[in-house]
MARSE-433646 format. One line per field, with one value per residue (C-alpha): residue in one letter; x, z, y. Coordinates in steps of 0.25 Angstrom, whole numbers, plus 5000, padded with zeros to 4 digits. Layout:
BEGIN
residu = c(A	...)
east = c(X	...)
up = c(Z	...)
north = c(Y	...)
This chain:
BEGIN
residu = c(X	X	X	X	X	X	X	X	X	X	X	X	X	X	X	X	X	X	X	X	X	X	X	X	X	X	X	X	X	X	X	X	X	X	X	X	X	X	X	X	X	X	X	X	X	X	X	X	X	X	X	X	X	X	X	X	X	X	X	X	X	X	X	X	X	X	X	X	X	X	X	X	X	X	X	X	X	X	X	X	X	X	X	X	X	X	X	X	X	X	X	X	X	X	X	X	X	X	X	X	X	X	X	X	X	X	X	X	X	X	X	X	X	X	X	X	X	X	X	X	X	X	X	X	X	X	X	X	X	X	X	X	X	X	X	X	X	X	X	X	X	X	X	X	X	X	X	X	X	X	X	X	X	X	X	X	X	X	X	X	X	X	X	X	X	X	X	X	X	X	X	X	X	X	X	X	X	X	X	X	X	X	X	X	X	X	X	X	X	X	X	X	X	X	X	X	X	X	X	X	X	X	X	X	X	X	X	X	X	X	X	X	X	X	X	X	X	X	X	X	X	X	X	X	X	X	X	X	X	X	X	X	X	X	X	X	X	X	X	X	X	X	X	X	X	X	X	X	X	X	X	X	X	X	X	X	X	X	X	X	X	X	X	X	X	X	X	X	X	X	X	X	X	X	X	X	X	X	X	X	X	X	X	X	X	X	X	X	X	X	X	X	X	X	X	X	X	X	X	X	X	X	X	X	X	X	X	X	X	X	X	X	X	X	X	X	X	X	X	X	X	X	X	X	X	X	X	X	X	X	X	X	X	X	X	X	X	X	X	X	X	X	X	X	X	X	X	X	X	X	X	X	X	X	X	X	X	X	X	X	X	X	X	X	X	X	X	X	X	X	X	X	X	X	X	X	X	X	X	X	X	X	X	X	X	X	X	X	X	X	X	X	X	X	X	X	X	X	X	X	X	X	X	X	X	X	X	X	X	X	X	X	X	X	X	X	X	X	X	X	X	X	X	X	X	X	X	X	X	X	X	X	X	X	X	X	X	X	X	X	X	X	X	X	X	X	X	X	X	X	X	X	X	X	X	X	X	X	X	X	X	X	X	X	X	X	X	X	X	X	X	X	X	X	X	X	X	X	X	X	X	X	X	X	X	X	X	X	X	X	X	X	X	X	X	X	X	X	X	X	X	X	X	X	X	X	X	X	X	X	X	X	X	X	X	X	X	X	X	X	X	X	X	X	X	X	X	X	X	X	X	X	X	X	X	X	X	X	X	X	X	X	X	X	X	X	X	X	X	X	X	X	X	X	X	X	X	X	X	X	X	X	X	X	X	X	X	X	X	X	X	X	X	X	X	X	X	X	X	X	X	X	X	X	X	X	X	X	X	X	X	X	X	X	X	X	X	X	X	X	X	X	X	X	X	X	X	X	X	X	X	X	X	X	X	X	X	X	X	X	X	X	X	X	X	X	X	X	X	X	X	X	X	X	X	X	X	X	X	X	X	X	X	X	X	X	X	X	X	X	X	X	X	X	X	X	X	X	X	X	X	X	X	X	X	X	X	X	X	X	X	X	X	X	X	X	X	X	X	X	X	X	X	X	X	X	X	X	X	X	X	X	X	X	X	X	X	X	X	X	X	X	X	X	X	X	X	X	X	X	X	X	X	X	X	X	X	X	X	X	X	X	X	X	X	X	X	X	X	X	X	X	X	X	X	X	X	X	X	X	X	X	X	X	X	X	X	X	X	X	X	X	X	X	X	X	X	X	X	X	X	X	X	X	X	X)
east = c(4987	4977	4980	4973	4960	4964	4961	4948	4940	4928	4925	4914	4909	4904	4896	4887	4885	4895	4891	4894	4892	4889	4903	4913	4900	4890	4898	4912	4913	4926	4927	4932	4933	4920	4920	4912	4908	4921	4929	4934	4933	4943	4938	4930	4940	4941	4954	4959	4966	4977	4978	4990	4991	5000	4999	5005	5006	5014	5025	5034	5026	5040	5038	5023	5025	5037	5027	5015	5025	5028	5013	5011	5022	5016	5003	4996	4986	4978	4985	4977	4981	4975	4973	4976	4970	4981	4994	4987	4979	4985	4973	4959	4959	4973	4976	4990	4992	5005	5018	5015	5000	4997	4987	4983	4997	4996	4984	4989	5002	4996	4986	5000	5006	4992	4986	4973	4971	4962	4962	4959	4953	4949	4946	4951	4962	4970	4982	4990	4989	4987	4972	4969	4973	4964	4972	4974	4962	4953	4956	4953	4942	4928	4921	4917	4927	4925	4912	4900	4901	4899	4911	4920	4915	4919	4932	4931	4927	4935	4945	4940	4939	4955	4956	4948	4953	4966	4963	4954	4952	4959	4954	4955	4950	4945	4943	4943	4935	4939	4947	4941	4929	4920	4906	4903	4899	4891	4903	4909	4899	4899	4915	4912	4904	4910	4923	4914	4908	4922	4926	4931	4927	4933	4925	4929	4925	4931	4932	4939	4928	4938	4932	4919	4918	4902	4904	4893	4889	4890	4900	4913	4922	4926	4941	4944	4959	4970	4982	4990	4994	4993	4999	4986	4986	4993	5006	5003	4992	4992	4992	4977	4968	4963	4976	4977	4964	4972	4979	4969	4958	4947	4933	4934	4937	4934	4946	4942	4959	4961	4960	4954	4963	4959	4943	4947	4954	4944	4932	4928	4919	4920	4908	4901	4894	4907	4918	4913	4911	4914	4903	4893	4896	4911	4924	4932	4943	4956	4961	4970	4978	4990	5001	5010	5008	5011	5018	5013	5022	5017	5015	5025	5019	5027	5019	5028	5025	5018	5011	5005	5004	4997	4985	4985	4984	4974	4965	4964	4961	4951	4946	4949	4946	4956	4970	4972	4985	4988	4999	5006	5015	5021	5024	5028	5020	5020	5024	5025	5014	5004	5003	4995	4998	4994	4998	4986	4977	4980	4982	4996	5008	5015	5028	5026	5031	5033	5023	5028	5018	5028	5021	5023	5030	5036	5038	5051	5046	5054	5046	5042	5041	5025	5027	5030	5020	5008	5012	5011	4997	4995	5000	4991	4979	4983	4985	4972	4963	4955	4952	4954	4944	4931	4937	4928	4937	4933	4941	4942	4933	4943	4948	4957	4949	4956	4968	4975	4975	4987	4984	4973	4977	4973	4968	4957	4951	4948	4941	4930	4925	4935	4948	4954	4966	4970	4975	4983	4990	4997	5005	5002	5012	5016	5010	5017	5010	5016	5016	5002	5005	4998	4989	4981	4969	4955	4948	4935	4930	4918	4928	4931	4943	4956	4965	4980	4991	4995	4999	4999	5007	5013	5010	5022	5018	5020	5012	5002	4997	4986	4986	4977	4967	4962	4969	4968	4980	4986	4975	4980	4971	4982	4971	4980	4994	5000	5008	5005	4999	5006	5001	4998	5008	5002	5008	5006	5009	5004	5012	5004	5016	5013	5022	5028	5024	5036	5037	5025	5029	5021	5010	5002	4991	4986	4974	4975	4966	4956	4968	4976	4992	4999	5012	5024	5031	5045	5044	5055	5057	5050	5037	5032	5023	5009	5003	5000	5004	5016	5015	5028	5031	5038	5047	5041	5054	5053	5039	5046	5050	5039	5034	5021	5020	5007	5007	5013	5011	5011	5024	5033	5046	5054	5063	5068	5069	5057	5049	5039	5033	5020	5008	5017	5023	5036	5046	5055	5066	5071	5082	5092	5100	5096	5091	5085	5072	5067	5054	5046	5047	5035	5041	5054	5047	5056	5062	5073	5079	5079	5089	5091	5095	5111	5112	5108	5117	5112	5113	5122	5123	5119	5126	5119	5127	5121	5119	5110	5108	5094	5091	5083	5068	5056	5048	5035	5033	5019	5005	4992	4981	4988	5000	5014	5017	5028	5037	5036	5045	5052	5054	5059	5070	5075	5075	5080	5093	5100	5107	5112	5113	5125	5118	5127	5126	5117	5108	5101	5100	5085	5091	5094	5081	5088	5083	5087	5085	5085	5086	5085	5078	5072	5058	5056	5064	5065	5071	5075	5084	5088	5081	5066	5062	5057	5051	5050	5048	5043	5053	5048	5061	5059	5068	5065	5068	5068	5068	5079	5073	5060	5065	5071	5085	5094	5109	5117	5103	5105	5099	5095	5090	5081	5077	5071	5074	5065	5064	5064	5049	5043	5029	5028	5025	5035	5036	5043	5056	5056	5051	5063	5073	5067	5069	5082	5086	5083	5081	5079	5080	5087	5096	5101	5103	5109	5103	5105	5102	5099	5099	5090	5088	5079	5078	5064	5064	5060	5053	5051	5055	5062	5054	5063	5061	5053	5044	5050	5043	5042	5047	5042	5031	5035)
up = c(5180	5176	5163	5148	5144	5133	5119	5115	5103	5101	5091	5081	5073	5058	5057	5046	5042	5029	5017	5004	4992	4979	4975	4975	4981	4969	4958	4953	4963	4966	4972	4988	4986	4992	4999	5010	5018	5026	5020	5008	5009	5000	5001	5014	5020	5024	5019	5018	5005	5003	4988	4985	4971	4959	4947	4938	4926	4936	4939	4927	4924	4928	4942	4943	4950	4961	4964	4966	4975	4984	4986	4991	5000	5003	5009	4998	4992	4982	4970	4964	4953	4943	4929	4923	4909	4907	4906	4897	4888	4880	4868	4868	4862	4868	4881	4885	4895	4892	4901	4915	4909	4909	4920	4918	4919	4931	4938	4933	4942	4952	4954	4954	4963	4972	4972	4969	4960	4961	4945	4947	4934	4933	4924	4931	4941	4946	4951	4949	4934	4921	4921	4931	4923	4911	4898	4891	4880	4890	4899	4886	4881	4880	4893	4906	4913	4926	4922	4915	4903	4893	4885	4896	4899	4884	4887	4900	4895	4885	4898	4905	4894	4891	4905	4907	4894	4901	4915	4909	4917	4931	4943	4950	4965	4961	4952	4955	4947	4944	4957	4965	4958	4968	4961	4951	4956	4944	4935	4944	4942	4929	4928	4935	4924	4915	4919	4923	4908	4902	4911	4924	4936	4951	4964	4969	4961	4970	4969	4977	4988	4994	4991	4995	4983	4980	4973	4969	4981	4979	4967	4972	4984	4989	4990	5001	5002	5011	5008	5020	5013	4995	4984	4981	4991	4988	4991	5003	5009	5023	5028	5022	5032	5022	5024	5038	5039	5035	5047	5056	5059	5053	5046	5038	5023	5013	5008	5003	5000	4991	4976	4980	4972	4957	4964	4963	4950	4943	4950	4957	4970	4982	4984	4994	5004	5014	5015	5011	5021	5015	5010	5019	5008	5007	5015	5018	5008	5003	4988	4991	5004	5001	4999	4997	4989	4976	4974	4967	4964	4972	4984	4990	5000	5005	5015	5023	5026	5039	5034	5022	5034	5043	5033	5027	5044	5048	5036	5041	5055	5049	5044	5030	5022	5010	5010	4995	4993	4983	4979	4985	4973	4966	4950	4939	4928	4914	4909	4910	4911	4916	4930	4937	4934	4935	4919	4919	4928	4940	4954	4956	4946	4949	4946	4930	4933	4946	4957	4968	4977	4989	4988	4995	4984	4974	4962	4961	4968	4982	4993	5003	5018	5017	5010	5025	5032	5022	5022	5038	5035	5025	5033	5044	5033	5029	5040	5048	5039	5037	5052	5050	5039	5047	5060	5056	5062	5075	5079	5094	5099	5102	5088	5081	5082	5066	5059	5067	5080	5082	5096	5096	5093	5081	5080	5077	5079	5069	5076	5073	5088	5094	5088	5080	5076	5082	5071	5076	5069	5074	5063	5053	5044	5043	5059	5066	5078	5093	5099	5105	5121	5131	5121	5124	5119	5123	5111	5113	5105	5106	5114	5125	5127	5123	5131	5127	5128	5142	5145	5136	5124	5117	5100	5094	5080	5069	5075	5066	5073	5071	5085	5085	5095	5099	5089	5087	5081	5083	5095	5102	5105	5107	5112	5108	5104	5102	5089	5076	5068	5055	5051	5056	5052	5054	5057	5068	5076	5071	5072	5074	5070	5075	5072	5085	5084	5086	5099	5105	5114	5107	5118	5114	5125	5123	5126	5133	5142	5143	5148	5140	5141	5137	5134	5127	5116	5112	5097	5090	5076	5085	5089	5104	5107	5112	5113	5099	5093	5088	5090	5081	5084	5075	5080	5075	5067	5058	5053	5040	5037	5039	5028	5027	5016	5014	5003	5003	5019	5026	5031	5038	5034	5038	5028	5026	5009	5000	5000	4992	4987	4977	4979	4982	4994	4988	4994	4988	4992	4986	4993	4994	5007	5010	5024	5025	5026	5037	5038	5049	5051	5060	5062	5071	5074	5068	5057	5048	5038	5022	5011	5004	4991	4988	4990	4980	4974	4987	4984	4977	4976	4964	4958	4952	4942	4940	4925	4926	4939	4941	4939	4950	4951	4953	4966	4958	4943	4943	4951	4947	4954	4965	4967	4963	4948	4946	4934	4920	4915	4907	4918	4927	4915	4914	4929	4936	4937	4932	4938	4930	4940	4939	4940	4941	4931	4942	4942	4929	4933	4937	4945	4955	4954	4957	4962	4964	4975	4973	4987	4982	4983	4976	4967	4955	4950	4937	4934	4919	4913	4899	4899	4902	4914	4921	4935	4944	4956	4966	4978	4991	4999	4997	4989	4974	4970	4956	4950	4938	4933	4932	4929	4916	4918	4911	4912	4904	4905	4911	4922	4926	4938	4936	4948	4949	4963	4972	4974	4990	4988	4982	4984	4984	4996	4999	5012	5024	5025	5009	5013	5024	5015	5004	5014	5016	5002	4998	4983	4978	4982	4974	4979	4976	4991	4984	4975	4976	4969	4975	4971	4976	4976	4974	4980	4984	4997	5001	5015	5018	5032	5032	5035	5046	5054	5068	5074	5085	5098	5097	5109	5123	5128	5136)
north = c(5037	5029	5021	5025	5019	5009	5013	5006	5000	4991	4981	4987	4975	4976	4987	4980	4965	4957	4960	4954	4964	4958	4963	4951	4940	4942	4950	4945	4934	4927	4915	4916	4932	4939	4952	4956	4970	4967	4961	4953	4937	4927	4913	4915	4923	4939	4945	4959	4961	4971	4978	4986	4993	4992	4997	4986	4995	5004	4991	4987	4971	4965	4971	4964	4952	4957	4969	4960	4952	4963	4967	4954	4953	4966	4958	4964	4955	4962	4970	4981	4990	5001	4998	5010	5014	5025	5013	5004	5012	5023	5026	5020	5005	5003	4996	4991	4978	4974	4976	4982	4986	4970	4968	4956	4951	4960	4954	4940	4942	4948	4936	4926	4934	4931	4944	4949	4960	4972	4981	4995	4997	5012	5016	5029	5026	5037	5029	5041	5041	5050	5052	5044	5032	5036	5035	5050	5046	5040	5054	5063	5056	5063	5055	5058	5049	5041	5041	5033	5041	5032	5037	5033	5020	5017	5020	5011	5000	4998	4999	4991	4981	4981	4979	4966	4960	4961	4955	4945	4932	4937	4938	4951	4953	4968	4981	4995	5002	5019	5026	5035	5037	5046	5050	5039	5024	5022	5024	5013	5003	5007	5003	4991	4988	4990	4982	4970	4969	4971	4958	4962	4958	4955	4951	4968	4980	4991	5007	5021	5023	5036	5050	5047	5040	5035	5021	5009	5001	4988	4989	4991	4990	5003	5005	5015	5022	5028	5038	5043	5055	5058	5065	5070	5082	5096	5098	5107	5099	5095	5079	5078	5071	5062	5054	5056	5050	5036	5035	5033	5020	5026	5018	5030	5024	5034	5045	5058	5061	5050	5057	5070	5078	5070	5073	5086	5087	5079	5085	5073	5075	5065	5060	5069	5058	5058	5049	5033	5023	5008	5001	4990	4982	4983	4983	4996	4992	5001	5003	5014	5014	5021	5012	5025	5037	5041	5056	5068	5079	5088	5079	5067	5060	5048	5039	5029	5015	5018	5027	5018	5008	5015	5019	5004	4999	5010	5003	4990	4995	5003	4990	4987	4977	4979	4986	4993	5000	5011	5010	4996	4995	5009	5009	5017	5024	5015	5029	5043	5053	5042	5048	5058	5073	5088	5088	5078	5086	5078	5085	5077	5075	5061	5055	5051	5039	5034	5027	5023	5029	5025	5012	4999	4993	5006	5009	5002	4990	4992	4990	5002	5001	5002	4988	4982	4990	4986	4972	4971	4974	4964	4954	4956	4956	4944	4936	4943	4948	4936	4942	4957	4957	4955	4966	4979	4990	4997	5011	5015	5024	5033	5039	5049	5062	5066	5065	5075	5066	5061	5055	5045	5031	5026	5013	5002	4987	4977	4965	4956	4958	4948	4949	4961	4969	4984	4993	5004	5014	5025	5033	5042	5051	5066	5070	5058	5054	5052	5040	5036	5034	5023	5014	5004	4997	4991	4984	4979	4967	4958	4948	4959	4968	4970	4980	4979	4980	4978	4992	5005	5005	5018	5017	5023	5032	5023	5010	5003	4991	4978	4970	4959	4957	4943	4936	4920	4913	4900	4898	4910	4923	4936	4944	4956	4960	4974	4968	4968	4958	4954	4939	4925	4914	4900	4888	4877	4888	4901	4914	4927	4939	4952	4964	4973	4988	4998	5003	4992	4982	4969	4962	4949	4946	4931	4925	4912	4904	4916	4924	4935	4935	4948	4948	4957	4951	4955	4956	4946	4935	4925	4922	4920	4908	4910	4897	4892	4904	4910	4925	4934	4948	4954	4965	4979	4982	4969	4975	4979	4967	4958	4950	4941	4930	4927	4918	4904	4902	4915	4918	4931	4936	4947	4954	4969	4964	4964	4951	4947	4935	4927	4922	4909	4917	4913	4926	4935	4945	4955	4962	4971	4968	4955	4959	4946	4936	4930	4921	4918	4902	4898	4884	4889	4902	4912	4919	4912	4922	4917	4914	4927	4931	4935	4951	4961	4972	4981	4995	5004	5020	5025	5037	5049	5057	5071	5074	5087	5095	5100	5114	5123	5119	5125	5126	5121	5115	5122	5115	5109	5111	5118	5106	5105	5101	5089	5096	5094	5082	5093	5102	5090	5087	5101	5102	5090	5083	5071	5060	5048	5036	5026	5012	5000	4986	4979	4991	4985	4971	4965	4955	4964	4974	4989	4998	5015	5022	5036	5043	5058	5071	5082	5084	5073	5063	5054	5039	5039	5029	5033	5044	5039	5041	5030	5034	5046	5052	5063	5064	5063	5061	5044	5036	5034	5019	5015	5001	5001	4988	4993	5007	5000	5001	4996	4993	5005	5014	5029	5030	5046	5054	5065	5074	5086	5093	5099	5114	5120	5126	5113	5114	5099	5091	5079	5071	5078	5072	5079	5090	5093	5089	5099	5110	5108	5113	5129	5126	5113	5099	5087	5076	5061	5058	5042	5033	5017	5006	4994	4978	4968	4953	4946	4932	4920	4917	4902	4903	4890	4886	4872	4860	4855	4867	4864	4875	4885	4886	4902	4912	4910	4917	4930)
């Protein structure tokens, strides 16, 4: 049998010429920022920044600096966050910026910590929140809001003026103005106005471009999104195609899904001219990739760290120029009643309190797994992006023929026309896909053809891939490599890390002397010598643990603890087991591990004393606009149960940073110590983590469980594994399955390598 035609993409060059809009070059310039058509430029040089949203009224203000940390650890090099109106303003004339509503101090640290800072001013936000984070006399007064009603802007600009006496004097890199404003570009520049006469300015003026959304040319950047799956569905609704969409290469931006339900509600129409393309004059850019999900009551998603990946990857194939999360970093409401709700004519009812949004960084501050499959990602930006942002994206002419095909490869080529990158992604939730048999590849560039590997590779589900093509380091071309690419380490010998894929046998071909080389490479801790070049690959399980240090000398770690660090690059762990950190050392080419911390208190079961059982529930608490209510809060109090937890003396001390993990079952829960509740949560079969420091525990405090179970004919939708378990009960569902609390330690790491250590020659050749 003859062999299978290899897989093939051409190089497609920029479709139209640079271009330099006013934005950024003749308005609010910056010295060494511009942005371009393409790409945006720091002192002469393309980058590719990543944002990642945190609400810092959402985050105690003692928690500010060690969550900036993480998103930087996190490769994250932009923080953005909504300045809502609804936490700082409770009556006209009255604005609140102290504690956690401080955003000056806010943007002040984010700017130590070495991040720039993106204010999504509003004045509508949405984000989740009561009135869409209009405060209740703003929402009642007599105007035609979100519009040029004179009446209104009143009320804006006085807004807008609290706003910029605050933030006076900083620099920020951009503002948002409104969210997912579809019908109205004059009312944007109008707000643009109006927050450049009260004082504010930055180089990027940006708005929501999903929904077919019709915005100024020339005025903003359009912020495109990407949501795997959403709360903002019914109950009953089917894996819509507007997520589905998101797991494939596409130059397709625009997102009709994203707030389609508020549209409705509010009587908002999509802009009838299709789905946008990006702009001539700007680059396809992202706000609003989901970094989790936030649950409604009615509906639980819980997206996993491949599948967060695996949109965030199919982006940069697709050829993007800026990777914005919502959310990167979870929170809690500054109070109750503040969020969305059917009781506030909202299509959803969220938690009162909780925001966790199953976010890379959560609500208690613990890491999720997505926090290592994102900052891969970022890595590979930042160490290739200077590259990577002048590749336009060219797809195969051989495509998925819809979201229902599950047998087509997916992939795509960034390349400048003689070097590049191959994105392939080959995973998608909910309708898993087999393994894709027999691929090879045949990419086409100005240079001539690629075909590799050497023989037919199977691409097991699950595979999310970059390999590089033609790649120049340390004077040596690797024409291709069936690796992935994770950073660039100098040094008088550079070390080009790839990372194995699972299930692929790693091959490097070289080219030397006009001739190319292939070879396998076992993957290992050590590097193998090519010449002047040092190439690393990382075995496929080490993935989560990979770390890059950007700032201070970039560097690579491996570590299952948390690691974060400053804009100095100085590292901390925080750990539980003390499993270890070990740091790449290109002078004897290999990892050495590093002093740690003495061990933490580890973790303890919990006990749970039952004060009140719960009584029988109903199968629904009543429905708005067709989807499932959450209960009343008096309704949950009569109904649910009530578990006083037995925590020991440690458990209030700050030194070691508790935290309780509630593994448990059932419909709605409640945190309250001394009576005051102080977050909660929709289940969805994952563990609920509280922090009892931020939580505001204190030693001697009561500490109670309310849960409300889950009735057999719950109309709500919950993620599968859930769903099973629900069925296995014939009238309701509630369980404490065991609940720990866990100590940590917190120790700076000093990475320096000794002086007196002599460079290593690296591992033979195969």
């Amino acid at each position: 049998m003859p062999p299978l035609e290899p897989l093939s993409v051409r190089h497609q060059p920029w479709a139209t010429p640079l271009r330099r809009p006013r934005m950024s070059n003749d308005e609010d310039v910056r010295a060494g920022l511009c942005l371009t058509s393409r790409y945006l430029l720091r002192d002469g040089r393309p980058v590719i920044p990543v944002s990642g949203e945190l609400h810092f009224s959402r985050v105690p203000r003692h928690r500010w600096a060690e969550r900036l940390r993480q998103m930087k650890a996190g490769g994250v090099t932009v923080v953005a966050t909504y300045v809502f109106w609804l936490h700082h303003s409770a009556r006209r004339g009255e604005a609140r910026f102290d504690g956690n509503l401080d955003v000056a101090a806010f943007v002040d640290l984010a700017t130590e910590t070495g991040l720039d800072v993106v204010l999504r001013i509003g004045p509508w936000c949405h984000g989740e929140t009561r009135n869409g984070g209009f405060p209740d006399w703003v929402q009642l007064a007599p105007v035609r809001h979100r519009t040029d009603d004179p009446a209104y802007l009143e009320l804006v600009t006085e807004w807008f003026g609290q706003i910029s006496r605050e933030i006076s004097g900083r620099s920020l890199l951009g503002i948002q103005l409104e969210n997912e404003l579809y019908d109205q570009p004059q009312h944007l520049v109008t707000l643009k106005r109006l927050a450049r006469e009260a004082g504010m300015a930055a180089p990027l003026w940006t708005a929501t471009a999903w929904g077919g959304a019709d915005l100024p040319e020339d005025e903003v950047l359009p912020l495109y999104g990407g949501y795997g799956d959403g709360f903002w569905v019914d109950a009953d609704a089917a894996w819509d195609p507007t997520f589905r969409d998101h797991y494939f290469f596409s130059h397709v931006w625009d997102d009709a899904g994203i707030g389609a339900d508020v549209r409705r509600v509010q009587a908002i129409e999509a802009a009838s001219g299709g789905p946008r393309t990006p702009s001539d004059l700007f680059p396809p850019a992202t706000c609003e990739l989901g970094g989790g999900m936030a649950t409604a009551y009615h509906r639980r998603p819980r997206p996993d760290a491949l599948d967060v990946a695996a949109i965030a990857h199919c982006k940069i194939g697709n050829g993007s120029a800026w990777q914005g999360y919502y959310m990167y970093a979870g929170g809690t409401n500054p109070g109750p009643d503040l969020q969305e709700s059917h009781a506030t004519g909202y299509p959803n009812d969220l938690p009162r309190l909780g925001y966790d949004f199953h976010a890379p960084i959560g609500e208690a501050g613990t890491l999720a797994p997505s926090h290592a499959a994102l900052r891969r990602q970022h890595a590979f930006l930042a160490a290739f992006g200077d590259k990577l942002a002048d590749m336009p994206s060219s797809l195969p002419g051989v495509r998925p023929t819809g979201v229902d095909d599950d047998h087509t490869l997916r992939w795509a080529l960034r390349s400048d026309g003689d070097s590049g990158f191959l994105f392939l992604s080959w995973h998608q939730p909910h309708l898993p896909l087999p393994a894709y048999r027999g691929a090879r590849f045949r990419v086409t560039l100005d240079s001539g053809d690629l075909e590799f590997p050497s023989k037919p590779i199977d691409v097991p589900p699950g595979t999310l891939a970059r390999w590089p093509l033609n790649l120049t380091a340390g004077g040596v071309r690797i024409a291709w490599a069936t690796a992935t690419a994770l950073t660039l380490l100098p040094g008088p010998v550079p070390t080009l890390v790839l990372i194995a894929e699972a299930g692929i046998d790693p091959e490097i071909a070289v080219v030397t002397g006009g001739e190319t080389r292939v070879q396998q490479v076992t993957p290992g801790l050590e590097p193998v010598r090519l010449g002047t070049l040092d190439v690393l690959v990382l075995p496929a399980e080490t993935a989560a643990s990979v770390w890059v240090v950007e700032d201070g000398g970039r560097r690579v770690l491996l570590s299952d603890d948390e690691l974060q660090w400053d804009a100095s690059g100085q590292v901390t762990v925080k750990t539980v087991t003390t499993s270890g950190v070990r740091l790449y050392d290109p002078v004897v080419t290999s990892f050495r591990s590093l002093p740690l911390p003495p061990p933490a208190p580890g973790a303890v079961t919990v006990a749970a004393e039952l004060i009140r059982p719960a009584a029988v529930t109903p199968v629904t608490y009543g429905k708005h606009d067709g989807r499932p209510s959450a209960p009343a809060p008096e309704i949950f109090d009569e109904l649910a149960a009530v578990y006083r937890l037995d925590l020991p003396e440690w458990a209030a001390g700050a030194d070691h940073d508790p935290l309780l993990h509630i593994f448990w079952a059932g419909d709605t829960g409640e945190l309250r110590i001394d009576g005051a509740t102080v977050t909660d949560r929709f289940w969805d079969g994952s563990r609920w983590t509280v922090n009892l420091i931020d939580a505001g525990y204190r030693a001697g405090a009561e500490v109670t469980l309310h849960l409300l179970p889950l009735a057999a004919g719950s109309p709500v939708h919950v993620p599968h594994e859930a769903r099973a378990r629900l069925a296995t009960v014939e009238d309701q569902l509630l369980a404490i399955d065991t609940i720990e609390l866990v100590g940590r330690a917190t120790a700076v790491l000093d990475p320096e390598p000794p002086a007196h250590r002599r460079r290593g020659p690296g591992r033979p050749q195969s």
